[in-house]
ROTI-865394 format. One line per field, with one value per residue (C-alpha): x, z, y. Coordinates in nm, 3 decimals, always signed. Each point is the difference from the previous one (the first is absolute). Example, Ala and Ser with C-alpha at 12.3 -4.5 7.8 and 13.67 -1.06 7.14 Angstrom:
REM residues 2
px +1.230:+0.137
pz +0.780:-0.066
py -0.450:+0.344
***
This chain:
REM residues 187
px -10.520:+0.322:-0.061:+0.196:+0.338:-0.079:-0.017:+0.295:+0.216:-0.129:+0.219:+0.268:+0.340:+0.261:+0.388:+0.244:+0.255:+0.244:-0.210:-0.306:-0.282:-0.164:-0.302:-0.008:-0.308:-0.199:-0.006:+0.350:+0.184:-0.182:+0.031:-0.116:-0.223:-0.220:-0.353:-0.239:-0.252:+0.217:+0.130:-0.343:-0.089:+0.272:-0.060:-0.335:+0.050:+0.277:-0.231:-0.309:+0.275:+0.182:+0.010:-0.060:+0.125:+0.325:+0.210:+0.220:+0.015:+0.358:+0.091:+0.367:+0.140:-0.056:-0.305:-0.190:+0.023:-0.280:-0.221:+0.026:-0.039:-0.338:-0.067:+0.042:-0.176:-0.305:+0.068:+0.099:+0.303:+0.355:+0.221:+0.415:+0.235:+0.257:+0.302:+0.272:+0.246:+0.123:-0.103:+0.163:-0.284:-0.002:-0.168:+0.012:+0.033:+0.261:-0.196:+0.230:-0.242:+0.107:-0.231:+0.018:+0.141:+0.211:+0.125:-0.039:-0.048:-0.343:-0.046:-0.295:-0.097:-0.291:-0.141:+0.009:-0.006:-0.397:-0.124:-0.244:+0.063:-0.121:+0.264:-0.122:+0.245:-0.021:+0.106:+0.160:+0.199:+0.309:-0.106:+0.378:-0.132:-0.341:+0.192:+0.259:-0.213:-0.253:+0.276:+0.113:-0.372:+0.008:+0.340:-0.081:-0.314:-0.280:-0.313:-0.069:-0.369:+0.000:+0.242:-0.163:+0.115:-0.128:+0.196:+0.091:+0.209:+0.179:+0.046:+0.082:-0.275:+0.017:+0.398:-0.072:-0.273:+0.239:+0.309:-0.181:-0.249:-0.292:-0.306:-0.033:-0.303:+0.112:-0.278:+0.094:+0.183:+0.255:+0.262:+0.207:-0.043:+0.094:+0.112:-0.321:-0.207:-0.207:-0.274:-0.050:-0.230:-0.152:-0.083
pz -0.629:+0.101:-0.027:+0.251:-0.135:-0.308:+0.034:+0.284:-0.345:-0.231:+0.244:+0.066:-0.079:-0.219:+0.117:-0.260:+0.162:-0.247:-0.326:+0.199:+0.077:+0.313:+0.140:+0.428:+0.102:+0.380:-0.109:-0.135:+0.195:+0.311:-0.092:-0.015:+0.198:+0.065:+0.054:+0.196:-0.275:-0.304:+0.239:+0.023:-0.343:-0.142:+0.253:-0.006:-0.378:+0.094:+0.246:-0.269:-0.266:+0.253:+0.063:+0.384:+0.064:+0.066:+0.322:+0.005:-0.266:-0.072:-0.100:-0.093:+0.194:+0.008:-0.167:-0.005:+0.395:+0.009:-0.248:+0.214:+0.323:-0.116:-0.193:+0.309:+0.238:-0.230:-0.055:+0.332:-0.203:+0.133:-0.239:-0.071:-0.116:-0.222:+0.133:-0.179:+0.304:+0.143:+0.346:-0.017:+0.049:-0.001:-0.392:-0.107:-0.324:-0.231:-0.318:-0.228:-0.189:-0.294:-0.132:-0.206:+0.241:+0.270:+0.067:+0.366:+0.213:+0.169:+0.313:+0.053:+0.304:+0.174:-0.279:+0.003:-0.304:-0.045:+0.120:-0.227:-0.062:-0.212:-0.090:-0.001:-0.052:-0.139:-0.345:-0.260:-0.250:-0.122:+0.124:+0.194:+0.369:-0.058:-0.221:+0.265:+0.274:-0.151:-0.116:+0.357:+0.157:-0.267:+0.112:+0.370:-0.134:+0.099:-0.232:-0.116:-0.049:-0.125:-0.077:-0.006:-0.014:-0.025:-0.286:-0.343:-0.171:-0.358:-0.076:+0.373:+0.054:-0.363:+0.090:+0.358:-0.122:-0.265:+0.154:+0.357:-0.156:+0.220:-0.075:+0.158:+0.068:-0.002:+0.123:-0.291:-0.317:-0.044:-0.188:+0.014:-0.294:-0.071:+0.377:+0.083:+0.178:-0.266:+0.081:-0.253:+0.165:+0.325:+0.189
py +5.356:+0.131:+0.334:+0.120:-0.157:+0.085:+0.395:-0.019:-0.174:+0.268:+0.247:-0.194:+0.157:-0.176:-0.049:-0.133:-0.245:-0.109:-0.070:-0.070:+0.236:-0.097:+0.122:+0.123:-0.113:-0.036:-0.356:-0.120:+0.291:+0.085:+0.381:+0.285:-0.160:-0.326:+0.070:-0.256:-0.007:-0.090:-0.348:-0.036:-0.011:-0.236:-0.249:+0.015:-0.098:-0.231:-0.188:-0.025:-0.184:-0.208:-0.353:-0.050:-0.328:+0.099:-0.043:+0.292:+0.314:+0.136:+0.333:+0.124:+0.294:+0.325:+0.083:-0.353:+0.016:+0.310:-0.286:-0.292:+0.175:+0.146:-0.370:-0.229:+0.253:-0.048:-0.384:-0.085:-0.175:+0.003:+0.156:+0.020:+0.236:-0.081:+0.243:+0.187:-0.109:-0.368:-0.114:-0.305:-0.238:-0.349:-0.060:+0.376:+0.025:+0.220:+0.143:+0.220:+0.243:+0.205:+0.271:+0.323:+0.198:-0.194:-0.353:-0.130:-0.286:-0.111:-0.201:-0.236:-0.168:-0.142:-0.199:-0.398:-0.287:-0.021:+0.343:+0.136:+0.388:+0.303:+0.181:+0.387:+0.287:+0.394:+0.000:-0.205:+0.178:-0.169:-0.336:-0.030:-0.041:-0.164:-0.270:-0.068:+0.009:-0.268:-0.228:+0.020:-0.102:-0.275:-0.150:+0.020:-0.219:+0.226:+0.007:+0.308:+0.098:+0.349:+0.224:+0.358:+0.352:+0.382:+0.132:-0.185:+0.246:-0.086:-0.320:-0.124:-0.259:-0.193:-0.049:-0.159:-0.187:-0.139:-0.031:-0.144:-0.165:+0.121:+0.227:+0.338:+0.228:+0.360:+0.244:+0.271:+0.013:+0.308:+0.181:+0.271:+0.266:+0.321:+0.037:-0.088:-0.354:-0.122:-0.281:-0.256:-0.233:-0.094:-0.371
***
């Protein structure tokens, strides 16, 4: 299972931004290049661990938007995107997210007190963005049903799980090593 992502990791170059060696990846970067086959795969797995009685999946700009596109086409469920810009919105949401490498604001709107959601996004390293953006969903009052995403690296999902106080399915386990991805366990 996963093969695909797995060997397209194994090559996957390392970039150090400040202290932090981060991986560029199809998946979390969109580059080199984002092949049909490996969107396939993940949400193929994605769909087989899911909880389906949702009424709208959200995904958090940039990278989650390739997930949920793929996600709803195969669900047929509606799905939002929370944005790195304001519109302004009557009941957006401002969600400040701090994470190893930057510290921004997030935007959410289109979700309502009561929605039920799964929460699906690319990777979760640091915890910063999956944290905020969960506390967010929780204060607006939706009910979050699943929280999944591609890529645990480090220590990232333990520290949103603790600090948000939600579980999360990650689809592989990795760290950086050496200057290289190593896998440490799979779904």
């Amino acid at each position: 299972m996963l093969e695909n992502l797995k060997k397209s990791l194994l090559k996957a170059p390392i970039v150090k931004k400040k202290e932090y060696n981060y991986f560029v990846h199809p998946i979390t970067d969109g580059i080199p290049l984002v092949e049909p086959n490996l969107i396939e795969e993940v949400v193929e797995v994605i769909y087989k661990y899911m909880n389906h009685d949702v009424d709208k999946i959200v995904c958090i700009e940039a990278m989650g938007i390739p997930i949920a596109t793929a996600l709803s086409l195969k669900t047929g469920i509606p799905f939002v995107v929370v944005r790195k810009r304001t519109y302004g919105l009557e009941g957006e949401v401002n969600v400040h997210q701090i994470t190893g490498y930057s510290d921004g604001k997030l935007y959410i709107n289109g979700i309502k007190r009561g929605e039920r959601v799964i929460l699906v996004d690319d990777v979760v390293s640091t915890g910063g963005t999956l944290t905020a953006v969960i506390n967010a969903l929780k204060s607006i009052g939706a009910e979050i049903i699943d929280v999944i995403v591609v890529i645990e690296k480090g220590e990232g999902k333990s520290i949103v799980e603790r600090k948000a106080r939600i579980k999360i399915k990650s689809l592989l386990k990795v760290n950086v090593k050496d200057n290289k991805v190593v896998i440490e366990g799979e779904i």
